[in-house]
Each structure stands twice: as C-alpha cells, then as structure tokens.
C-alpha positions as CSV (number, residue, x, y, z in Angstrom):
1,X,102.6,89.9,105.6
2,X,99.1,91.2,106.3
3,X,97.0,91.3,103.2
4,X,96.5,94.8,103.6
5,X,99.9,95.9,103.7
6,X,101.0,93.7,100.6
7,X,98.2,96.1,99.2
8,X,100.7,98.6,99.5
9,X,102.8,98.2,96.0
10,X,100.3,99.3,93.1
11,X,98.4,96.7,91.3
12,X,99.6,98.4,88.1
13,X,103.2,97.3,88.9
14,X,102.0,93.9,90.3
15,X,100.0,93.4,86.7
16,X,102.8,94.1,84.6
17,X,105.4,91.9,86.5
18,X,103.0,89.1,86.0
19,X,101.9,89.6,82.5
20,X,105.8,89.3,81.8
21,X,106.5,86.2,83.7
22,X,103.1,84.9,82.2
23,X,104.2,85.8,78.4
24,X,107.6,84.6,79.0
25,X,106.9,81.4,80.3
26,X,104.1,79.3,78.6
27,X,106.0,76.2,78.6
28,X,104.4,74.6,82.0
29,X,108.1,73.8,83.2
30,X,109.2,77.0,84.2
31,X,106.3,78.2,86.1
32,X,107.6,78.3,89.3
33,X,109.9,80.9,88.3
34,X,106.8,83.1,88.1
35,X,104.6,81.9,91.1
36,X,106.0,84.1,93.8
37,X,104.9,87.2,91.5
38,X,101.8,85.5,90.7
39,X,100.6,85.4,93.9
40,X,101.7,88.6,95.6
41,X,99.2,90.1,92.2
42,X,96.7,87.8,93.1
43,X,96.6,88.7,97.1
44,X,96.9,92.4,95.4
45,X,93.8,92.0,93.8
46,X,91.8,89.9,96.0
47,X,92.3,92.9,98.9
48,X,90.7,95.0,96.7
49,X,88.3,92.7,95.9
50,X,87.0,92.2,99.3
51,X,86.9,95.3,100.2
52,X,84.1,95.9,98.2
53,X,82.4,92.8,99.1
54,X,82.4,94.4,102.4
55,X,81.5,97.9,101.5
56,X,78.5,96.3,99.3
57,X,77.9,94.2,102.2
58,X,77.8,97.2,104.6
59,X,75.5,98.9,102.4
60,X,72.7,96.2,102.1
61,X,73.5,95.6,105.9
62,X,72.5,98.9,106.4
63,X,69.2,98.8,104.3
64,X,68.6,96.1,106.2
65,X,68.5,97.8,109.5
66,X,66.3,100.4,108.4
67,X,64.0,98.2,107.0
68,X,64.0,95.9,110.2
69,X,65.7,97.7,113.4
70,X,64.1,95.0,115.6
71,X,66.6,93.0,114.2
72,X,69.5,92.5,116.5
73,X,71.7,90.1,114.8
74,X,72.0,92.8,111.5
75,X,73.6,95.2,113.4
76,X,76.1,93.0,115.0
77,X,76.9,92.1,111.4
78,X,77.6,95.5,110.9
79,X,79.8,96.2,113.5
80,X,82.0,93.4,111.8
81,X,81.8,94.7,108.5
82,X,82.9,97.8,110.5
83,X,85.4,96.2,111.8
84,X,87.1,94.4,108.9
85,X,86.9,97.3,107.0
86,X,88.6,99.6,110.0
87,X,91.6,96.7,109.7
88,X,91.7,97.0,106.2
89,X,92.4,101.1,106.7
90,X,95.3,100.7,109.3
91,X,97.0,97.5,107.7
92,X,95.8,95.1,110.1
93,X,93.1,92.9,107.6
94,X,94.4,89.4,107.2
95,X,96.7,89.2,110.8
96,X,95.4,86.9,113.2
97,X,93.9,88.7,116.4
98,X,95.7,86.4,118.5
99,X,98.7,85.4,117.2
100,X,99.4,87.9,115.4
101,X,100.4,85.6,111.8
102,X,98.4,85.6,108.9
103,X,95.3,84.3,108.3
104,X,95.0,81.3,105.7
105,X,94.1,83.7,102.3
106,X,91.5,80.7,100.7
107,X,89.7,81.0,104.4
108,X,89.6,85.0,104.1
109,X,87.9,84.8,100.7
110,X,85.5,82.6,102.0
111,X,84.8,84.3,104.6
112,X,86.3,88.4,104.9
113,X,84.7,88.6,108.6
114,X,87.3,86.2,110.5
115,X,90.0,87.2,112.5
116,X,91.5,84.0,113.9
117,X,93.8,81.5,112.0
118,X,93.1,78.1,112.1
119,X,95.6,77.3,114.9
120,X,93.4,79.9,117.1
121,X,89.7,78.6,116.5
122,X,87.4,78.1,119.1
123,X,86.8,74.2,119.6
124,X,82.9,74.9,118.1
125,X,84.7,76.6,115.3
126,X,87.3,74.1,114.6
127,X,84.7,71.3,114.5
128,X,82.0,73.4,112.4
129,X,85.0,73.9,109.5
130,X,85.5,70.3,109.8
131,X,82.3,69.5,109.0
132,X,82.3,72.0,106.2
133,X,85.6,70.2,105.0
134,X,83.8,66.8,105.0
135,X,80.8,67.7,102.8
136,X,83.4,69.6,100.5
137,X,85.4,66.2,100.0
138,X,82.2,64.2,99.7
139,X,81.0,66.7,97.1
140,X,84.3,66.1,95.5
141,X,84.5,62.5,95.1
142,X,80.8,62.4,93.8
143,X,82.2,64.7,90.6
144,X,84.9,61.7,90.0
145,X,84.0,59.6,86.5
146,X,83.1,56.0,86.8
147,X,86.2,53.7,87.7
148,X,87.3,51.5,84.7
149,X,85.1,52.9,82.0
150,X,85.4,51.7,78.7
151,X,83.4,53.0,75.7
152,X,83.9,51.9,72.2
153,X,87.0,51.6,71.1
154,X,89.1,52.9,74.6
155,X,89.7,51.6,78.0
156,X,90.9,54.5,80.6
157,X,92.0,54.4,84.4
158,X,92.7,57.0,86.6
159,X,94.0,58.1,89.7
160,X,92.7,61.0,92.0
161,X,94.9,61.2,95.6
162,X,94.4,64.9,96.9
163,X,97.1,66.0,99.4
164,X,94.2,67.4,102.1
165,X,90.7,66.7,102.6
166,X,89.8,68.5,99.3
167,X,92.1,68.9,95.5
168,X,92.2,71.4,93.0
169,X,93.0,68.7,90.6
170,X,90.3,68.2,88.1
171,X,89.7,64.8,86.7
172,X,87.1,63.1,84.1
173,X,85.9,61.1,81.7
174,X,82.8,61.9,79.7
175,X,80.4,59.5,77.5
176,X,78.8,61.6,74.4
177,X,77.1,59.5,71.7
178,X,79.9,57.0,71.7
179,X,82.8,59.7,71.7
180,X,84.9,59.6,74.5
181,X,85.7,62.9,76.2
182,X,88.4,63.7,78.7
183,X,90.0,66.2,81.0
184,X,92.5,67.0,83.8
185,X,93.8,70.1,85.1
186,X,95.4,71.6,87.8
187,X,93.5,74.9,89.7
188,X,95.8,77.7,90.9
189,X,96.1,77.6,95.0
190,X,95.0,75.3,97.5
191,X,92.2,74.1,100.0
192,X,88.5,74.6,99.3
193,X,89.1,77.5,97.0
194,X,90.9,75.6,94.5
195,X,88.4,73.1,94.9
196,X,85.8,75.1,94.2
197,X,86.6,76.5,91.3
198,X,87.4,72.4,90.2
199,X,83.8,71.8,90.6
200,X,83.2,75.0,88.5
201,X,85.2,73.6,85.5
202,X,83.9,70.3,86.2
203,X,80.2,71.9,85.1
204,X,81.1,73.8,82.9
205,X,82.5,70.6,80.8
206,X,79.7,68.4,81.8
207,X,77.2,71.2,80.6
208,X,79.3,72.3,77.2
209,X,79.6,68.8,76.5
210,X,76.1,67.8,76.4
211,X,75.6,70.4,73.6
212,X,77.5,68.7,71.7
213,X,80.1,71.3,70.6
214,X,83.4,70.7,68.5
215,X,86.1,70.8,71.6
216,X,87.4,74.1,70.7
217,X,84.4,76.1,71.3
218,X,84.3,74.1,74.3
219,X,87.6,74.8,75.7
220,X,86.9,78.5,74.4
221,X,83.6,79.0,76.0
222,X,84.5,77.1,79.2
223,X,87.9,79.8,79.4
224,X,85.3,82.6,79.0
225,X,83.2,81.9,82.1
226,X,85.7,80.6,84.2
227,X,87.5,84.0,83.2
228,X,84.4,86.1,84.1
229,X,83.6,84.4,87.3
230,X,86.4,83.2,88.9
231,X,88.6,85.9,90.9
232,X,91.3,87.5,89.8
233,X,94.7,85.6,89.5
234,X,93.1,82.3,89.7
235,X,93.6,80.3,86.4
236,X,93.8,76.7,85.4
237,X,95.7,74.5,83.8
238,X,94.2,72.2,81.6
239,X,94.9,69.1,79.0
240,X,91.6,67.8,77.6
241,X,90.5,66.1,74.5
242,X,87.9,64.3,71.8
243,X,88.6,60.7,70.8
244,X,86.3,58.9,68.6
245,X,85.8,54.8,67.9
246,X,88.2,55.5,64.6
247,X,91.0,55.9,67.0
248,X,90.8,60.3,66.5
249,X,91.9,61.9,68.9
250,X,91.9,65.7,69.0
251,X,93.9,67.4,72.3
252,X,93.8,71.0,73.1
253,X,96.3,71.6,75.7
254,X,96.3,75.0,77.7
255,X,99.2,75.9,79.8
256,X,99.6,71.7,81.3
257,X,102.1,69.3,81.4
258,X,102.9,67.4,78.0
259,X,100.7,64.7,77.6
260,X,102.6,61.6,76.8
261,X,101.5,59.2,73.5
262,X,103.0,55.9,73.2
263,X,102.5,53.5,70.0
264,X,104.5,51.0,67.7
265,X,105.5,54.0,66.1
266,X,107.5,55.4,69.4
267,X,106.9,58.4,72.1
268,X,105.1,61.8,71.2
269,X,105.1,64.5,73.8
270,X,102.0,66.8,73.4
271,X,103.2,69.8,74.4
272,X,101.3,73.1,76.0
273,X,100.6,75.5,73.0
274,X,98.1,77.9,74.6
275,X,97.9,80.0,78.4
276,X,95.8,78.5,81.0
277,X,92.6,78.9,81.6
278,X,90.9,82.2,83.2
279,X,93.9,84.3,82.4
280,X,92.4,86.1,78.7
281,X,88.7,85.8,77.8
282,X,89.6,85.8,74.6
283,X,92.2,83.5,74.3
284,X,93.1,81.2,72.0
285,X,93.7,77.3,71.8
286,X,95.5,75.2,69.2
287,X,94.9,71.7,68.5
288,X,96.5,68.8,68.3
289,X,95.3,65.6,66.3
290,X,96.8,62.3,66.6
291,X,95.6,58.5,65.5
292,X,95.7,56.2,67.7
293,X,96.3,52.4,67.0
294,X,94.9,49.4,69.2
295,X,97.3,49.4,71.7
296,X,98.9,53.0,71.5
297,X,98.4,54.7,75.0
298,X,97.9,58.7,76.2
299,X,98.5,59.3,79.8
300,X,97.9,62.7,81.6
301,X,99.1,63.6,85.1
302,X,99.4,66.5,87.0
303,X,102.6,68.4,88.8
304,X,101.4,65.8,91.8
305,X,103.9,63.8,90.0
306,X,106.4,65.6,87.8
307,X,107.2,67.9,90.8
308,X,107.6,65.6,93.5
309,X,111.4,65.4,95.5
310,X,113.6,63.3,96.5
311,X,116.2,65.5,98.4
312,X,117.7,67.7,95.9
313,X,116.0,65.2,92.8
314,X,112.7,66.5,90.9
315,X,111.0,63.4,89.6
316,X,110.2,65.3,86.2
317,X,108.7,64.8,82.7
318,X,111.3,62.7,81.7
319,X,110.7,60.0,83.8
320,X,107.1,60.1,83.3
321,X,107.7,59.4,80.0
322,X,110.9,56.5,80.3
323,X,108.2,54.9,82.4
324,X,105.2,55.2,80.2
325,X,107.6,53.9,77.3
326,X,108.5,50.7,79.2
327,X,104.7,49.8,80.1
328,X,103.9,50.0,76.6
329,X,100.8,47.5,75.8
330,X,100.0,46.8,79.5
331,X,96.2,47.9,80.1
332,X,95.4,51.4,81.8
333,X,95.4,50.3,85.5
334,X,98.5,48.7,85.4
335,X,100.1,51.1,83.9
336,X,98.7,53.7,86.6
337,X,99.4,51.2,89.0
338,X,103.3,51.4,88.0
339,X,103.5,54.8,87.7
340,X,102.6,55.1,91.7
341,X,104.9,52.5,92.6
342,X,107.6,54.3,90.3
343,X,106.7,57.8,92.6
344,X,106.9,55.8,95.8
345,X,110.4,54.6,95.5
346,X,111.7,57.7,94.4
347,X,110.0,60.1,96.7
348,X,110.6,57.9,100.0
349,X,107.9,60.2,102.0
350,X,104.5,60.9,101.7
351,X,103.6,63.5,98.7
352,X,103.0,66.9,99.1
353,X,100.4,67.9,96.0
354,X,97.8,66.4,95.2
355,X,98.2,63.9,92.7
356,X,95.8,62.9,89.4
357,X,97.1,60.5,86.8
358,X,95.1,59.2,83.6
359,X,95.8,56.9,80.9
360,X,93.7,55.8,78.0
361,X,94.4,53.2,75.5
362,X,92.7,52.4,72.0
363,X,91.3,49.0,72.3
364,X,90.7,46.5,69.5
C-alpha cells in the first residue's frame, strides 16, 4: 500500500487505536500484538510529515530561484518537489515508478524525492547507497564501548551482531568517576533510520552522563529530546542503569525486556515498569535498586534473542533466564559466549534481528 493512500484513514482514528494497544500493553511481551497498528499510525503520520518537508522545501526552493535564476540545478529540484508532491495528491507517493511496489519507508524519509525501490536502482545509484551504508556501519561500530572493560568493582562483556549493515540496537558502557554506567535498547523500525536515531540516544547518554546527573533525570531528559526530535511513532526501548564500587545498582527500565539478576540468593527478573522512550515527554520512570554481591551477575539482551524461532518455537524469556541461572559464577564472556551457542542450537538458521547481549558481574 502506497504511503499516500494508507493516508486515507484519519490520524485521529490511527492515534487512538495506538494509544489503546500502547496503554494496554506495557509489559514488553505482548507487543507484537500492537505493532501492526503501530506502524500503519506511524506511516500515517510520517506522510503528513513529509509533505511539509516538501512544501517547506518548495518554498525556500523557490526563494532560491528568484534570488539566483542563473541557477539551473534549483529549478530541476523543483520540478521534483513538484513532482512528489503531485504523487502525494493522486495516491501515487511511496509506489515505485517501475515496478510498481512500494518504496522502502526508512529510504523515503531519508530522502522524499525517490521514486525507485531498491530492486530498481541505477547501478551508480545502487553503488552510491552502498557507500552511504558503509560509512553508516563504520560510524556505528566506532559508538561501541571498549571490549572487556572492567572498572572498580565490575567486569562486563557484550555482544553487538546487527542483522544488516547497520542495527537499531543500542549498546554501552560508560566510565564516570568510578561509577559504572550502562545501557541497551531496542529503536523502533529498521535500516539506517533506526540506526540513526541509536546514535541519537547514544549522545544523548554520553552527553547527560558527563553532567553528572542522578539516572532519573537522565533517563527523563534523554525521553524529552528524543521525544521532541525524533518523528512521530518512533520510540525506544530501553534498560539502563547506575552501579557503584559498593555493589549499588540502580535500574530504570522503560518499556524492555526483563533484565535478569543472578546471586547466591537465586534469580530476580527486573521487569519493565515505565513506556518506552519518545512516546510522552513527560513521562515517568520508576526505579529499581538491587545489591549486588561478588559474584552475582545482570545480563541484558534485546528481542534479537527472546524472539528468535525455531519452527513453530519462540526461544523466550524463560530460557534466557534457565540459562543465565546455570552459568552462574562463570565471568561475563563466557557467559555471553553460552548464551550464543544456546541461540544457535535452537534457532538452526541464521537470525533475523539484530542481536545485543550484556552481562555484568560484581567483582571482588
């Protein structure tokens, strides 16, 4: 369906049938039940959206032109502002000129001017967005924390495997005057988009961080900006979290998959108690405190892992956490290390999400 013509049904309608799947459904397990309505408020939204990216771009286009009619190239830009809007009017914006399917919605937002899919690019054109994908993963990898850190009183590993060239998996580990700050969360949609607005939350928690803030004005102001600036119906997941040499550890955990403690004193799930990010500005976050002992372990992982299939099987929480339980008091990599091998006997085929995993243990 062309993005124009899902335009059709009123974003009032859209909005409500989200806000009730979204209100209904915080625990992080059921939200595939409300991803198909998700999305069709989200392509809702980003139509409109666009089209008044192109009318403003049609209006500084033309400013442009009387300022500088020698200028040839403005006013073909124009006619394809012309043009995209003129598809938008008859139902047409988002359908491939020559195969008549719809164009990939994360290449639309980045650029509103093409009218090819990606199975109908030009051979420049398909090598140009292949650069572009390159430099994205590059950019990507550079944001990952340092491999094996340990800071007083933790060890951590971690594992980042995105599906594609580019994730919207966010991953880190941050050093702050001998605290130890983490993070992982899951970006709604795929491709350079979602990765994108990764980056995004990645700066916004390197930045927050450094001014030394307790974590919930943290998570609050990053869920602010990243609700301000990001477009609509985008949102993220998000499990982060404050643990300091005494073996503190404070978790906020918005709209993610249970975190998973292990200890001598047994398993704790930390479950979601808050709406992901981006979805309210002014949304609230509860916390979560815990003490760790030397040895206890918290792993994170995204739906990379709880949501990956064998046949008619869903590998699922439960599993994470039977599996966390036996590798009690092995160190962080080996534990990540048998959490992968876990995944690849059950799922018997390459994954299809990307996948992040983190676990962090109190050392001596």
């Amino acid at each position: 369906m062309a993005l124009a013509e899902q335009h059709a049904t009123t974003i009032r309608e859209k909005q409500l049938l989200a806000a009730d799947g979204c209100l209904l459904n915080l625990n992080p397990h059921a939200r595939t039940n409300n991803l198909i309505s998700q999305d069709v408020v989200m392509a809702t939204l980003e139509v409109a959206f666009l089209h008044d990216q192109l009318e403003e771009r049609k209006r500084r286009l033309q400013e442009a032109i009387t300022l500088s009619p020698q200028q040839t190239g403005l006013a073909r830009l124009l006619h394809e502002v012309d043009s995209a809007l003129d598809r938008m009017a008859k139902g047409t914006y988002g359908i491939c000129d020559e195969c008549h399917l719809s164009i990939e919605q994360d290449r639309l937002l980045a650029d509103p001017l093409i009218c090819y899919c990606l199975d109908h690019l030009t051979n420049s054109q398909r090598n140009a967005l292949q650069l572009d994908l390159d430099l994205a993963a590059q950019v990507q990898r550079n944001l990952l924390p340092e491999v094996g850190l340990h800071t007083e009183g933790w060890r951590t590993a971690f594992h980042y495997s995105p599906v594609g060239p580019v994730s919207g998996d966010y991953c880190d580990l941050i050093q702050a005057d001998g605290n130890l700050f983490f993070a992982l969360g899951d970006v709604s949609g795929k491709g350079v988009s979602a990765s994108m607005l990764m980056a995004q939350l990645h700066a916004l928690f390197r930045t927050l961080t450094r001014m030394a803030l307790p974590l919930g004005q943290i998570v609050a102001g990053a869920n602010r900006v990243f609700c301000e600036s990001a477009l609509a119906g985008h949102y993220a997941t998000l499990i982060c979290g404050h643990a300091k040499p005494t073996g503190e550890v404070e978790i906020h955990n918005a709209g993610h998959w249970p975190a998973i403690v292990v200890g001598h004193g047994g398993v704790l799930r930390v479950e979601s108690t808050g709406l992901p990010l981006g979805m309210f500005c002014d949304a609230e976050f509860a916390t979560t405190r815990l003490h760790l002992d030397p040895g206890d372990m918290l792993f994170l992982y995204t739906d990379g892992l709880t949501e990956a299939r064998s046949a008619d099987d869903e590998y699922g929480a439960d599993r994470v956490t039977a599996l966390v339980r036996q590798q009690f008091g092995r160190p962080p990599a080996d534990v990540i290390e048998a959490s992968l091998q876990d995944l690849r006997t059950f799922s018997h085929g390459p994954l299809l999400d990307d996948l992040t995993l983190m676990s962090i243990q109190r050392s001596s």
